[in-house]
C-alpha positions in Angstrom: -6.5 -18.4 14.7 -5.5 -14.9 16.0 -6.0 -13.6 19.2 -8.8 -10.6 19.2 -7.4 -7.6 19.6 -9.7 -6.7 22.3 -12.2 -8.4 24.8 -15.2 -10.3 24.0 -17.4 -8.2 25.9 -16.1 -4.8 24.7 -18.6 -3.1 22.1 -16.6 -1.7 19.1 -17.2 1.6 17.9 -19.0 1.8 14.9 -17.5 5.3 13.9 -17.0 8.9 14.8 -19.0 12.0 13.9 -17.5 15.5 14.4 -17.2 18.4 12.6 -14.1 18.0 10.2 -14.4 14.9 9.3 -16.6 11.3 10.1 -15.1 7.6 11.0 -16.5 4.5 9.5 -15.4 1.1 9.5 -13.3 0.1 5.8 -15.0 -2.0 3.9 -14.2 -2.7 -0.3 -17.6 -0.3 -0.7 -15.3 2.8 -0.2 -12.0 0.8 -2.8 -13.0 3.6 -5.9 -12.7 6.9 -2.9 -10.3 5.2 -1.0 -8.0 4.5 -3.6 -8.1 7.4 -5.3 -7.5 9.5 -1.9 -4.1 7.3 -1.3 -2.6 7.5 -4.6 -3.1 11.2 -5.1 -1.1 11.4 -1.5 1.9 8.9 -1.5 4.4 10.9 -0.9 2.7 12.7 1.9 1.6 9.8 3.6 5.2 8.6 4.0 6.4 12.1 5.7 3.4 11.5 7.9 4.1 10.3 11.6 4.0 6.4 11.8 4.5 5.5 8.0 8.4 6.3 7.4 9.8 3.2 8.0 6.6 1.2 6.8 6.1 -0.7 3.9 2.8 1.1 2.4 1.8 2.8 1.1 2.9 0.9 -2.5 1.6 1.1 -5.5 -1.6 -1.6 -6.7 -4.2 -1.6 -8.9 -7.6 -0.9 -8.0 -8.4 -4.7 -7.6 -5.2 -5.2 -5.3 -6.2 -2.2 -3.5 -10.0 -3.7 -2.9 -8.3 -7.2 -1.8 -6.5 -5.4 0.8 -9.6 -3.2 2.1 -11.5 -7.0 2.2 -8.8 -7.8 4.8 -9.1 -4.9 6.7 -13.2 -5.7 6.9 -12.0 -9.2 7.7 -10.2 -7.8 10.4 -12.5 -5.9 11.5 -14.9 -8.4 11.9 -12.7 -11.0 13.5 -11.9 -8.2 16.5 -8.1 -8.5 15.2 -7.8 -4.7 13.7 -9.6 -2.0 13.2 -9.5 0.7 10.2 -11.9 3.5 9.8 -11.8 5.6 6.8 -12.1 9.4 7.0 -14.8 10.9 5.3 -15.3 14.8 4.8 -18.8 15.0 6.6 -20.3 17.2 3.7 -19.1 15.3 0.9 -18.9 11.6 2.7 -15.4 11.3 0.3 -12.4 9.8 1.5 -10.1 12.1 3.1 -8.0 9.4 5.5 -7.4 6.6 7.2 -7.1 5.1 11.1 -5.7 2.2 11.6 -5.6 0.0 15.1 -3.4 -3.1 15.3 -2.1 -5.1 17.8 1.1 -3.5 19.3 4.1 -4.0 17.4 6.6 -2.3 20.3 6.6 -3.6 23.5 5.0 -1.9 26.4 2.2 -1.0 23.9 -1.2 -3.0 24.1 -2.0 -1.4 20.4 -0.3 0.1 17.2 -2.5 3.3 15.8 -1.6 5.0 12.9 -3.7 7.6 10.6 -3.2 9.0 7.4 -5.1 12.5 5.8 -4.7 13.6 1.7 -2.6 15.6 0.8 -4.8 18.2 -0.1 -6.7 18.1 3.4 -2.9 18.2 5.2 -4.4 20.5 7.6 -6.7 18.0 9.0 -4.2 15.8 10.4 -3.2 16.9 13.7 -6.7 17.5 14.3 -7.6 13.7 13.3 -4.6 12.8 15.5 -6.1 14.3 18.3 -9.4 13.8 18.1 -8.5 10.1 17.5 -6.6 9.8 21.0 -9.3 11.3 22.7 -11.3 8.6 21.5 -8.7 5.8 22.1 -8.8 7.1 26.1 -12.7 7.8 26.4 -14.1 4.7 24.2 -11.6 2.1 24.0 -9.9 -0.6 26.4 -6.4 0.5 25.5 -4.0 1.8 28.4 -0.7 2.3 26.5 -1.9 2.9 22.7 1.3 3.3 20.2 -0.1 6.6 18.3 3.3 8.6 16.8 2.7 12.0 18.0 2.2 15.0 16.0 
């Protein structure tokens, strides 16, 4: 079994509403948007803070890729990690991701990563602060990992 992520008592957020974008929790209802809004933006992703020396994104197949969001929800639902996708609040399609984890350097108590399309680029130093914002007002964390902008 793996350790929650954060306490029992603490109410997760259920998403994020502003006026560039919207948060909502991953689940394989957004695989056809979220897939397309990826592959269109590998090579972006990987220049973006946090993903250089990952190991996604990689290319799958739309099935693979809807395996993967399952585990996210699974995640999500265990209290083990949480990923929200970024929807354009007009057009509710994907532009992004944000991804909270359990810390993977020490003297962090959680690993937060986010990703924007290519074509919305401009978006993602907005997303990265509006996103630590959050993480201060609305979460539990005191030291989150978030790779600055």
């Amino acid at each position: 079994m793996t350790t929650p992520l954060v306490p029992a008592d603490f109410d997760v957020p259920d998403g994020l509403q502003t006026e560039l974008f919207a948060l909502e929790p991953l689940d394989v209802g957004h695989n056809d948007a979220d897939y397309a809004a990826w592959t269109s933006s590998i090579e972006h992703i990987r220049q973006t803070p946090g993903f250089a020396e990952g190991t996604w994104p990689v290319p799958m197949t739309l099935a693979q890729n809807e395996a993967d969001l399952a585990g996210h929800a699974r995640d999500f639902a265990g209290r083990t990690g949480f990923t929200y996708t970024v929807l354009d609040p007009a057009s509710r399609g994907v532009i992004g991701c944000v991804y909270v984890y359990p810390a993977r350097r020490e003297g962090y108590d959680a690993d937060v990563c986010s990703w924007v399309r290519a074509d919305r680029a401009e978006l993602d130093k907005p997303l990265y602060e509006t996103v630590r914002q959050w993480l201060a007002s609305d979460w539990p964390f005191a030291r989150p990992d978030y790779a600055s902008r």
